[in-house]
C-alpha positions in Angstrom: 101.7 55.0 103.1 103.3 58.0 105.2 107.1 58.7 104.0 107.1 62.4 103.0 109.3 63.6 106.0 111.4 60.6 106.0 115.0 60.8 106.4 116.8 61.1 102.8 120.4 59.3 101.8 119.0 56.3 99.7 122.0 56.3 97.8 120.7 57.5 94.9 122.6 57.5 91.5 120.6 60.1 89.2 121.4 59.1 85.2 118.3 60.2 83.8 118.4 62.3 81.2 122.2 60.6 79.9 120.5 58.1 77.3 121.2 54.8 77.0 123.5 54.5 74.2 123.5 52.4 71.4 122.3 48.7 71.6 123.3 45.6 69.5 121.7 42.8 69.5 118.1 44.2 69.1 115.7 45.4 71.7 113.2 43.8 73.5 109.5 44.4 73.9 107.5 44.7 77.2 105.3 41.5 75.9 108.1 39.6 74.9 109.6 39.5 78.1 106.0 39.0 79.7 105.8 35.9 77.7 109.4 34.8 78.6 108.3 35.7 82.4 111.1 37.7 83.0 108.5 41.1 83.6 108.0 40.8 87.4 110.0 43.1 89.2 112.8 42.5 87.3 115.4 39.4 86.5 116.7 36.5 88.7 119.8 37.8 89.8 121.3 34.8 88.7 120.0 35.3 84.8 120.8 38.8 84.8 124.6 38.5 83.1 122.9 36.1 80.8 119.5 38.2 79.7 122.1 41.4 79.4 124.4 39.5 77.3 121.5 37.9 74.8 119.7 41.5 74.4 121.8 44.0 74.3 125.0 45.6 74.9 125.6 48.7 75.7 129.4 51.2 75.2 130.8 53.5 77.6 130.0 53.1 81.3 127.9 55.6 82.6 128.1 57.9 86.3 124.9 60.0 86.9 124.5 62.5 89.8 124.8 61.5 92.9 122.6 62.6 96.2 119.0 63.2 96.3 116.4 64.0 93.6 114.3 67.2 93.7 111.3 65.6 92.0 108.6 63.6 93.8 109.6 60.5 92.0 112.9 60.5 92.7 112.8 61.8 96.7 109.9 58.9 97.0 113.1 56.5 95.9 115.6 58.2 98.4 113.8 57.9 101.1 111.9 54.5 101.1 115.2 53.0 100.1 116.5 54.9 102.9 114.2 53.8 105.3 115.0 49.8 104.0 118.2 50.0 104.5 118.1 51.2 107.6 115.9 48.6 108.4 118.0 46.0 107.3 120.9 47.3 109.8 119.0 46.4 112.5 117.8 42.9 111.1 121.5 41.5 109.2 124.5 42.1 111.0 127.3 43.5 109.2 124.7 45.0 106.6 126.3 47.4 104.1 123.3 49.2 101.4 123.6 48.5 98.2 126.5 50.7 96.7 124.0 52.6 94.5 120.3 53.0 93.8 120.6 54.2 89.9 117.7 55.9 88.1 117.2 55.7 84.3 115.8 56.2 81.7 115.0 53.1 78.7 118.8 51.8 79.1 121.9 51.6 80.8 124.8 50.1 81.5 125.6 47.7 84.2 128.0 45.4 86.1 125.6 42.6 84.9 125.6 44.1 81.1 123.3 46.3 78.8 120.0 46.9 81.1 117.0 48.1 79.6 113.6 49.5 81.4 111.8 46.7 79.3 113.5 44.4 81.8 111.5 46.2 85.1 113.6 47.1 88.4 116.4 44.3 88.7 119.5 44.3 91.7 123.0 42.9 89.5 125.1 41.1 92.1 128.2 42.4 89.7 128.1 45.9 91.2 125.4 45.5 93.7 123.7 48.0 92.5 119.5 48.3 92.2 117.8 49.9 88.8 115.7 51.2 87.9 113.7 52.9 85.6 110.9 54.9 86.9 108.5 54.9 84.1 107.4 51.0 85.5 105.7 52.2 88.0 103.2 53.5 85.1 103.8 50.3 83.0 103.0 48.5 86.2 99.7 49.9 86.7 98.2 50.4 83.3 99.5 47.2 81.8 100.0 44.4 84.6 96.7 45.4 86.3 99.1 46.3 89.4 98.3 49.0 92.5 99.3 52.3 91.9 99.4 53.3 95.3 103.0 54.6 97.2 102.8 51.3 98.9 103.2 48.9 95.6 105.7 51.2 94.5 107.6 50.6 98.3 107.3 47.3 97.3 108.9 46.8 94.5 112.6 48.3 95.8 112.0 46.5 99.1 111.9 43.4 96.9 114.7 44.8 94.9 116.6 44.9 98.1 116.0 42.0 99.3 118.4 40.5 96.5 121.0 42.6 97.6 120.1 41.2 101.2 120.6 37.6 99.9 123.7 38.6 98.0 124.8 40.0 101.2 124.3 36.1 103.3 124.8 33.9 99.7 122.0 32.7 99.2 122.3 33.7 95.6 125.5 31.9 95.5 123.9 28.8 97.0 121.2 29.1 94.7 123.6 29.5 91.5 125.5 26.4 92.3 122.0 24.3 93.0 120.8 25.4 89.7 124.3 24.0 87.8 124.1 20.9 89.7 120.1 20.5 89.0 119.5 17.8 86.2 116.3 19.9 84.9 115.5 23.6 83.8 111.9 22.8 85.7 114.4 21.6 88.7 116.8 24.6 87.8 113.5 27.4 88.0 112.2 26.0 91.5 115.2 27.4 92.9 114.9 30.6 91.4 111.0 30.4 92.7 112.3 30.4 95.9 115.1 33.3 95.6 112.1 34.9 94.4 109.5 34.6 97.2 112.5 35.1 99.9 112.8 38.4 98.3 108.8 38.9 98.7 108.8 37.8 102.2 111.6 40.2 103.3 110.0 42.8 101.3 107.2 42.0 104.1 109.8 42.4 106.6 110.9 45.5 105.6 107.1 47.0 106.0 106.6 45.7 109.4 109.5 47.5 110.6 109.4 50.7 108.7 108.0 52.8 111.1 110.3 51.6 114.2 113.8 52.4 112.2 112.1 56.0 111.5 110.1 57.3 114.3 107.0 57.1 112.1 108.4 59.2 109.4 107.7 56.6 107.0 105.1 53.9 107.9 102.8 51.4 106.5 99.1 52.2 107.0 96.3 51.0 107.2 95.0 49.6 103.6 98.9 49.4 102.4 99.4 45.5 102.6 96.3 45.3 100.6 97.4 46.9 98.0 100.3 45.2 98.4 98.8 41.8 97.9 96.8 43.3 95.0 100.2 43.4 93.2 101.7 40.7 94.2 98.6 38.4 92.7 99.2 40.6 89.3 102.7 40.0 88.5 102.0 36.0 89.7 103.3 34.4 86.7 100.8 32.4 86.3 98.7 35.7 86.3 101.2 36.7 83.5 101.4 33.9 81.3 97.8 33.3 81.3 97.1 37.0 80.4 100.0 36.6 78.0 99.0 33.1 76.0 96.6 32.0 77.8 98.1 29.0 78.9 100.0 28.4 82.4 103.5 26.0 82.4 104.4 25.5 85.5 107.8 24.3 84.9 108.8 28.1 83.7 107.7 29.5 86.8 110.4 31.8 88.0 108.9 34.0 90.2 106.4 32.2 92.0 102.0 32.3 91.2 100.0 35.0 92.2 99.1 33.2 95.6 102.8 31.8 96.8 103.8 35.7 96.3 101.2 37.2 98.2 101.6 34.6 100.8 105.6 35.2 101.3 104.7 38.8 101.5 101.8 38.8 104.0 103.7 36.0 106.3 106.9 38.7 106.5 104.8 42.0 107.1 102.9 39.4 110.0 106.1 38.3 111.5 108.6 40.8 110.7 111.4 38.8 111.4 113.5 37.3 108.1 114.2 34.0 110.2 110.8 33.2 108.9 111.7 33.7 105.0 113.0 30.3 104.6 111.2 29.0 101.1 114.0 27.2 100.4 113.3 24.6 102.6 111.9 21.2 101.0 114.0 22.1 98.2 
């Protein structure tokens, strides 16, 4: 993936380095939330308040530096999230970024509660605001099985994103009240499937289009997607829970299996138009 030479002004939010305060409520584990199949790039924007609440609270609000990171890391977020957004201008009208992109480090708080890196990148509708903490993309790799290539990486903010995006025309809201009125938590989680592949398929979106918003600056290459795919397929959850228990339900599914998420995100990147996106439809 090319993006070194890309235009900065991600809206970047630096906190790294403030801690992350002191927690009530106990922590919680990488595996535990595997198991709970809430590890895959983050929460349900619709669960976040909830999770938050149930883990961990945190004091004081926190305000990190704002502008653009000197380190690799962090100018990789800038940019890319950059590059999205402008991206999205050109797809949603009216389209307004998220307010912040925040980097930190194990915990923070939030408009959507305590957050903590255990609980992967996640966008809070509260503050529409994306986090995250940068030490996934390592936990990503080594312990999901995940690519580690700049491309998986792109993928998980455009995904990240793409729940701001469907804050932004309410299909979260839509997707709340469904889930109140649904007479099942299987009937409840479908809908949350859904979110979750539409957030996948824009991700798609987003990499067909990087390239034109950016004069090639930052572009998807050849062999991207792939790797792409190969993440997608890891952080399936039925990839998850069977690597967890070894059993698959399902009726938990939140997120989608291995091969509904690689499908959302190869049929965006192939169309490039979020008209396409509709997995809500059947529903």
């Amino acid at each position: 993936m090319r993006w070194q030479g890309g235009q900065r002004g991600g809206g970047i939010e630096d906190r790294r380095g403030m801690g992350g305060g002191a927690v009530t409520g106990g922590g919680i584990g990488v595996l535990v939330l595997a198991a709970i199949g809430y590890f895959v790039f983050g929460i349900d924007p619709n669960t976040t308040q909830q999770v938050a609440s149930t883990f961990g609270q945190a004091g004081a609000s926190q305000e990190g530096r704002q502008g653009t990171p000197e380190d690799q890391a962090g100018l990789f977020v800038d940019i890319v999230g950059r590059n999205i957004n402008d991206v999205w201008a050109t797809k949603l009208s009216g389209y307004r970024p998220p307010d912040n992109i925040v980097l930190y480090e194990q915990g923070t708080s939030t408009g959507c509660g305590y957050g903590q890196a255990a609980m992967g990148p996640f966008y809070c509708p509260a503050d529409r605001q994306v986090y995250l903490d940068l030490s996934f993309w390592q936990e990503m790799e080594t312990q999901l099985g995940a690519s580690g290539a700049d491309f998986a990486r792109a993928y998980v903010l455009a995904h990240e994103i793409g729940h701001h995006v469907q804050t932004l025309t309410g299909a979260s809201d839509q997707v709340r009240q469904a889930q109140q009125r649904a007479s099942s938590e299987g009937e409840a989680n479908r809908y949350s499937v859904a979110l979750e592949l539409q957030a996948d398929c824009y991700a798609g979106v987003w990499a067909a289009n990087a390239a034109a918003v950016s004069g090639g600056e930052v572009a998807v290459e050849q062999g991207d997607i792939d790797e792409g795919l190969r993440t997608a397929s890891a952080i399936g959850d039925d990839t998850l829970q069977r690597r967890s228990s070894g059993q698959v339900s399902p009726e938990s599914f939140t997120h989608g299996t291995s091969a509904e998420r690689q499908e959302w995100l190869l049929r965006g990147y192939q169309s490039g138009d979020p008209a396409v996106c509709d997995t809500f439809r059947g529903l």
